[in-house]
C-alpha positions as CSV (number, residue, x, y, z in Angstrom):
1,X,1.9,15.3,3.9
2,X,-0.7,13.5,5.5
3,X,-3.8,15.3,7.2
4,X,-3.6,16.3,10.9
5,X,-4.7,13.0,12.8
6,X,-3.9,10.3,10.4
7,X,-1.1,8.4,11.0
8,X,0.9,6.5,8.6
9,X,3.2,3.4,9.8
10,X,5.5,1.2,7.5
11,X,3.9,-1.5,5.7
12,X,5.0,-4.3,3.1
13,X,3.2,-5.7,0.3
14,X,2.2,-9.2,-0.2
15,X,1.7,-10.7,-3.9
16,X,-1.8,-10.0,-5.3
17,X,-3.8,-11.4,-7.9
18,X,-4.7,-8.6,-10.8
19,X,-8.3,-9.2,-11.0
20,X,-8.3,-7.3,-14.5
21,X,-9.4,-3.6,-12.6
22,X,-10.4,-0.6,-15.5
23,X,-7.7,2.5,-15.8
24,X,-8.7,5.2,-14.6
25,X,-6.5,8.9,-14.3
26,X,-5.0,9.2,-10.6
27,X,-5.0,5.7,-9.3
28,X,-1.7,4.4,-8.2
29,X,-0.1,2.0,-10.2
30,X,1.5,-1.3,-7.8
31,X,3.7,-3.0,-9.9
32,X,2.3,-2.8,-12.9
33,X,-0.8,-5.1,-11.9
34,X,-3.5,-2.1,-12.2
35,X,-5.8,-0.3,-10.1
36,X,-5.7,-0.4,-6.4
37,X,-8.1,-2.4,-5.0
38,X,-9.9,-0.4,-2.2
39,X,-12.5,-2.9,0.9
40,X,-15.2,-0.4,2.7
41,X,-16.8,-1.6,5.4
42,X,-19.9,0.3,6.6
43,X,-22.8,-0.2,7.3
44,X,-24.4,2.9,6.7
45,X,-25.2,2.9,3.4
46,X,-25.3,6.3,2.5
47,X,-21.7,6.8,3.6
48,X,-20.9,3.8,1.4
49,X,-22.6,5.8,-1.4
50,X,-20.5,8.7,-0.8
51,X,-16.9,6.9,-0.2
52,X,-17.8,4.6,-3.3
53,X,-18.0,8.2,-5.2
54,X,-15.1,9.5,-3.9
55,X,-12.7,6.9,-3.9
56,X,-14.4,5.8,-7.9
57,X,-13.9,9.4,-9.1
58,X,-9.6,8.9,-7.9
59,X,-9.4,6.1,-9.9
60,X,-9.4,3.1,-7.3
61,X,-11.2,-0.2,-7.4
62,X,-13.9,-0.5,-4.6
63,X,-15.7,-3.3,-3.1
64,X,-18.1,-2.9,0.1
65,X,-18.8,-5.2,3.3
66,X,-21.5,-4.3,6.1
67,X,-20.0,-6.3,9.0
68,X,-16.9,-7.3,10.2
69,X,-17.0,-10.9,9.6
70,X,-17.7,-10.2,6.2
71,X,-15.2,-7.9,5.6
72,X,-12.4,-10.1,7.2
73,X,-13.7,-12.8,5.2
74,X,-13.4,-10.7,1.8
75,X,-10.3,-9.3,2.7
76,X,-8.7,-12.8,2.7
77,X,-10.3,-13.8,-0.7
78,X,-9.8,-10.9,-2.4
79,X,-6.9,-9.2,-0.8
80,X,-7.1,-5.5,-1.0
81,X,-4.6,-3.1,-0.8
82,X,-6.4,-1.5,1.7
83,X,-9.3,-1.9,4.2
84,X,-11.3,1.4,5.2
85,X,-13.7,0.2,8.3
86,X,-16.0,2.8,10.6
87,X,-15.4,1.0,14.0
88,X,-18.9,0.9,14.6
89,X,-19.7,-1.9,12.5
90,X,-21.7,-5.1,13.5
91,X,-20.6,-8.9,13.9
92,X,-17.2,-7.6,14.3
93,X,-16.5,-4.1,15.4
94,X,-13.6,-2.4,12.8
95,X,-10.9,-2.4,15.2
96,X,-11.1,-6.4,16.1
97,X,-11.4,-6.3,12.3
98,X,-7.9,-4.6,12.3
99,X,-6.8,-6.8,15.1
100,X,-7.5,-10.0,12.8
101,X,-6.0,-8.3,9.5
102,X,-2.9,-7.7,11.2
103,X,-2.8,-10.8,12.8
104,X,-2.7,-13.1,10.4
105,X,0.5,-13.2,8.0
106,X,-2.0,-13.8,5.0
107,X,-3.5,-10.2,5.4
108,X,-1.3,-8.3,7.4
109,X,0.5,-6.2,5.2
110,X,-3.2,-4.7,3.9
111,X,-2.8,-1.1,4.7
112,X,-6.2,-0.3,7.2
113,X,-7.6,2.6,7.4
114,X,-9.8,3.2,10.4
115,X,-12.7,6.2,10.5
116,X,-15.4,7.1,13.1
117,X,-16.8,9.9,14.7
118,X,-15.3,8.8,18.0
119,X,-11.9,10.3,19.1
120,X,-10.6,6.9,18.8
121,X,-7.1,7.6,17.2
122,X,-5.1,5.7,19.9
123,X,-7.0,2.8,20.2
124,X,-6.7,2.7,16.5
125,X,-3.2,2.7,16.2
126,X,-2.9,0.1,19.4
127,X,-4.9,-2.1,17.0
128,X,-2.8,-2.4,14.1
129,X,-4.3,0.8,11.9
130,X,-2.4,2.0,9.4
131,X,-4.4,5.5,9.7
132,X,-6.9,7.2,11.4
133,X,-9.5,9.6,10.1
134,X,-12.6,11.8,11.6
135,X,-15.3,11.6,10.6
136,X,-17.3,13.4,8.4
137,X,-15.1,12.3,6.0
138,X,-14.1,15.1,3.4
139,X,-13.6,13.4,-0.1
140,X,-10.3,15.7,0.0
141,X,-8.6,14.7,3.1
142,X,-9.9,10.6,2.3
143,X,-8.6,10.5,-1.3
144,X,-4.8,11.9,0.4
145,X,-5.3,9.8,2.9
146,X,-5.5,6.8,0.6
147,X,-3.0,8.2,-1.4
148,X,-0.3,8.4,0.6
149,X,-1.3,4.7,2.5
150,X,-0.9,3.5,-1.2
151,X,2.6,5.4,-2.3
152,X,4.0,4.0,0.8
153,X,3.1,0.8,0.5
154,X,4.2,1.1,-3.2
155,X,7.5,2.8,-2.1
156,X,7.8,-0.6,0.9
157,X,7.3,-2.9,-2.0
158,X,9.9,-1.3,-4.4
159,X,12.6,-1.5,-1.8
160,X,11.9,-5.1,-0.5
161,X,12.8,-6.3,-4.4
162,X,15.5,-4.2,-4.6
């Protein structure tokens, strides 16, 4: 079960390339192609310190962005299984950044994740957001979080090659 004020919606999986990831215990397997791979975008960089720890200690694959244009444009190179953005990020605030993501057919089966410390949850899920979390961000209730955006996309995947 999901924390109180995240939301979960369907998703579907698009092919990914394995960019050789390292095993680690708890990361959820996708097809046998390795470690989850896991776009921050912040631009604080102490909270990218502290999600890089969390989300690195559960096992998952992270890469970091400060701005939204940047983040849209590594989503589309590398293609992550999910994209965790604060809203208030420059160049392109996080839910345009959704907006785009879910937009385009390349990227619009990456699971977001949306976080800020603005009550923001509906606007989130108007623009495309997979989830939505408060911050501060308890490692806890972000590595569930990610957890359960990952085992359904797994569980979407499974039954569209069935």
């Amino acid at each position: 079960m999901l924390p109180e004020g995240t939301t979960v919606e369907s998703m579907s999986v698009s092919p990914r390339a394995d960019l050789g990831k390292r095993k680690m215990p708890h990361a959820v397997e996708l097809s046998g192609k390795g470690k989850a791979i896991i776009l921050v975008v912040d631009r604080d960089p102490h909270v990218r310190e502290l999600e890089a720890h969390f989300l690195h200690q559960a096992g998952y694959s992270v890469g970091f962005e400060q701005n939204g244009d940047g983040a849209l444009e590594q989503a589309r190179k590398i293609m992550p299984d999910i994209v965790i953005t604060e809203i208030l990020v420059p160049t392109m605030d996080g839910l345009a950044l959704c907006r785009q993501l879910k937009a385009d057919r390349r990227t619009r089966d990456i699971a977001v994740l949306v976080f800020s410390i603005l009550a923001a949850a509906d606007r989130a899920r108007e623009a495309g957001a997979d989830a939505f979390l408060l911050k501060p961000l308890g490692e806890h209730t972000l590595v569930n979080t990610v957890q359960q955006l990952l085992e359904a996309r797994s569980a979407r995947m499974r039954r569209n090659t069935t």
